[in-house]
N, C-alpha and C positions, 0 to 999 in steps of 0.2 A: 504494500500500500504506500501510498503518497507521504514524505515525511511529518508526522505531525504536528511539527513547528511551520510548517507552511501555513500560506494564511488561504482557506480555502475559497469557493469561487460566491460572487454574489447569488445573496438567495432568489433573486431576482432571473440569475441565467438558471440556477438549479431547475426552477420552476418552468419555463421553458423549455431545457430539456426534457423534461419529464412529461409534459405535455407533447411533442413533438414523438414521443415511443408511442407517446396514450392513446393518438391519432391513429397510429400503425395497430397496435393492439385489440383497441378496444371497435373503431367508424369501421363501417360495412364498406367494401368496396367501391369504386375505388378509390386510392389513397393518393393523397395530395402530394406524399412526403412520407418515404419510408424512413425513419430516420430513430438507430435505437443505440447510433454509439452515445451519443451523450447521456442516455440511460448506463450505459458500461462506466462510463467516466464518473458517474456520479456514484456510480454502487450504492441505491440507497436499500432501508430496509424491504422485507417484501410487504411491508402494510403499507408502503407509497402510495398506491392508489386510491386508501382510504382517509386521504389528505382533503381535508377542506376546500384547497384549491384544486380539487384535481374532480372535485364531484358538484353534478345540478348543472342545470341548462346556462345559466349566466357563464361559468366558466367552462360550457363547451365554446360558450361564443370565441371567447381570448383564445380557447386552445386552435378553434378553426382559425381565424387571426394568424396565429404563430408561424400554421402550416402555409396560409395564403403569401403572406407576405414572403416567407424564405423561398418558395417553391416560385413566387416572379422574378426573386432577386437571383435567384441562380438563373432560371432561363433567361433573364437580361444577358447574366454574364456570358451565358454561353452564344448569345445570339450576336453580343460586341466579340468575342472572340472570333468569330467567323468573318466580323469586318477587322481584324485585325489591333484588335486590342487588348493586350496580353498582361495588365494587370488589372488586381480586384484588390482594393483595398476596403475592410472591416472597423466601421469604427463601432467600439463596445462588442464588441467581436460574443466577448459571455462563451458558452461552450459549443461554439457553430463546428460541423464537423464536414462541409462541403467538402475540402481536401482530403478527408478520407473514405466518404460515400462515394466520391467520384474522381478516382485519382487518375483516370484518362487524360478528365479537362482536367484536372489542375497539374498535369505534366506540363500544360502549352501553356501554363499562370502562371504569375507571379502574386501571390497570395500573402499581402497585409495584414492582418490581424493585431488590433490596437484595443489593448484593455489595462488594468489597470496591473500594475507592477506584479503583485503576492498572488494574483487570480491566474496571470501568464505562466507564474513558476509553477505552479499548480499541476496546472493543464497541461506545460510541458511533461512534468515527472508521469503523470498519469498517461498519457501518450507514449510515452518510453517504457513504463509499464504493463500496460494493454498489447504492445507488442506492436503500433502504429507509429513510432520515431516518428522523428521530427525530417520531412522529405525537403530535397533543397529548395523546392520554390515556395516555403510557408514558412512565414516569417512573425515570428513572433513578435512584436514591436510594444513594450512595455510603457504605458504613460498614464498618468495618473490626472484627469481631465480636471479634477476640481482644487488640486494646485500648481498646475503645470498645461498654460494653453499655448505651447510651443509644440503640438504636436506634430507638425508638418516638418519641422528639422528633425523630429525623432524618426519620422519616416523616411526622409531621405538618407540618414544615418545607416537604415537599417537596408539599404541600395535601390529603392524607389528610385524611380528615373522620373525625373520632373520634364520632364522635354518629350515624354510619350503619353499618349491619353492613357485615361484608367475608367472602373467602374469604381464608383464609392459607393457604399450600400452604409444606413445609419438606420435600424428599423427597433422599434419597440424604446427607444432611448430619446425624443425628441420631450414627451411628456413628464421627462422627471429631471430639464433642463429649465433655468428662466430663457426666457426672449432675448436676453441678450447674448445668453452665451450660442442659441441657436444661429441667431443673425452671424457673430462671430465663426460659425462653421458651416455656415453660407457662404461668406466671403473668404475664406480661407482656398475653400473647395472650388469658389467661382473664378479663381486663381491658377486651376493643373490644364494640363495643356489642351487645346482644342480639340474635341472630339470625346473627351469627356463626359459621363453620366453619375447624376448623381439619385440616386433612389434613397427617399424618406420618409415613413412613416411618422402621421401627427394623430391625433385624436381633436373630434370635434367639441366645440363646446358643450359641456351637456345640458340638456334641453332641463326648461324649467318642474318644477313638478308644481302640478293642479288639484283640487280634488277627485276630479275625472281623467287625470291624465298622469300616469305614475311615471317618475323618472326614466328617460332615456338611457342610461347607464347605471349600472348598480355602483354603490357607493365605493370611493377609493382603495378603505381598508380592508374591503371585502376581495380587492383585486390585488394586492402588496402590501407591503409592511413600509413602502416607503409611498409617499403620497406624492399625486402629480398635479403639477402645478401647471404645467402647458396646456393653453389650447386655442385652435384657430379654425375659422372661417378657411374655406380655399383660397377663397379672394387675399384674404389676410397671406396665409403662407405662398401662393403665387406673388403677390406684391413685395415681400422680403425677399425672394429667391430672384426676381427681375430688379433691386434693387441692390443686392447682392454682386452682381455682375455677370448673371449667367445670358447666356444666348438666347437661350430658350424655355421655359416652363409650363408643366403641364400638369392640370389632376386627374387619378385615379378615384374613382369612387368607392368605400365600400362595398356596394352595391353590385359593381362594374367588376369591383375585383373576385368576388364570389360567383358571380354569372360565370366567371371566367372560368375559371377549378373547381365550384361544387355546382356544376346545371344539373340541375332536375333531379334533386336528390330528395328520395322522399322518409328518408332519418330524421334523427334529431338536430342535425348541425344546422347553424342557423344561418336563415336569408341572406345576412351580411356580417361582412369582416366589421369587425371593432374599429382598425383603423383605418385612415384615409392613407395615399401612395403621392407624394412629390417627386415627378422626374421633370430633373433641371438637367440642361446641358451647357459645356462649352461651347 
């Protein structure tokens, strides 16, 4: 096992991963995202699934969510790699295991993965344990976002080539940011070289509650131990991303994005993804 003086991963990716196996597991064919290394990686006990967050219709919704949003951000990647764009950089990376679901594409990647210092070391040792090492285009790149917004030298450091487009993928992590530090990794991003994509998941405001009209979202601490603070209109996050300096900006809808991966599914998983999908480009 992992050494136990490491500091292990947020309980925030734990959860994620675990929902990410739950989908493979538990939802009826077919699956969005087969995905059960990060179940490996997390080795938790076998009464996981009788976790709070892992049970009831509210937290199918975030778990379909989890599955929607990874399962576009890889076919982005794969469909920019076909136009010739061979790096993906991860910011809040948490325990994404693309590079080892699919170690074809990530032979032709150059794979960033950007998380916090004690959560990297972690996941490296546990990787090396599992018996999945560390392959040479996944790079671990260690930064610690909330005292350290020099991320972008830490990435070059770690042999990002700033002079060739990338795919930057930031999903489940914009809602437990202020506004400014978003804007901040707008412009940072709106900065990598032309031809560039940036994919990001927000959360919408949520809707008021009435006596006839029950909350649009179940309440925060029902969803994380850490509470979010972010949220935007499209117009809102379109207008930050075009003032940013990007080319071009576009929204995904919930709605749009579930039409897309769950049509005509007559289970429990719900109508629509939790979140909303910002793709900017250079």
């Amino acid at each position: 096992m992992a050494n136990k003086k490491s500091v292990k991963p947020d309980s925030t990716a734990v959860r994620v991963a675990l929902w990410r196996a739950q989908h493979a597991q538990i939802d009826p064919l077919p699956h969005v995202l087969e995905d059960e290394i990060g179940l490996k990686l997390v080795a938790p006990s076998n009464a996981w699934r009788n976790r709070p967050d892992m049970m009831g219709a509210a937290m199918a919704r975030y778990r379909a969510s989890v599955v929607i949003r990874a399962r576009f951000v890889e076919d982005l990647v794969t469909e920019q790699l076909a136009h010739g764009v061979g790096q993906y950089v991860i910011l809040g990376a948490g325990l994404d295991t693309f590079a080892q679901r699919s170690p074809e594409i990530a032979s032709h990647l150059q794979i960033f993965e950007i998380d916090r210092p004690g959560s990297q070391e972690w996941k490296r040792q546990r990787l090396i344990e599992l018996g999945y090492g560390i392959p040479k285009g996944l790079h671990l790149v260690p930064v610690d976002f909330e005292v350290d917004d020099a991320w972008l030298d830490h990435l070059v450091a770690a042999g990002f080539d700033s002079s060739r487009p990338a795919v930057v993928a930031s999903t489940g992590v914009s809602m437990y940011l202020t506004k400014e530090a978003i804007e901040a990794t707008l412009q940072q991003v709106a900065t990598f070289a032309p031809g560039s994509t940036f994919a990001m998941t927000f959360l919408l405001p949520p809707e008021p509650v009435t006596s006839t009209k029950p909350a649009g979202r179940p309440a925060a601490k029902t969803r994380s131990r850490k509470p979010f603070i972010s949220f935007f209109t499209p117009q809102e996050m379109l207008a930050m991303a075009r003032k940013a300096g990007f080319k071009e900006a576009r929204h995904l809808s919930g709605t749009t994005l579930t039409e897309r991966y769950f049509p005509d599914r007559s289970d429990s998983l719900p109508s629509s993804s939790a979140e909303e999908m910002l793709i900017a480009t250079t």
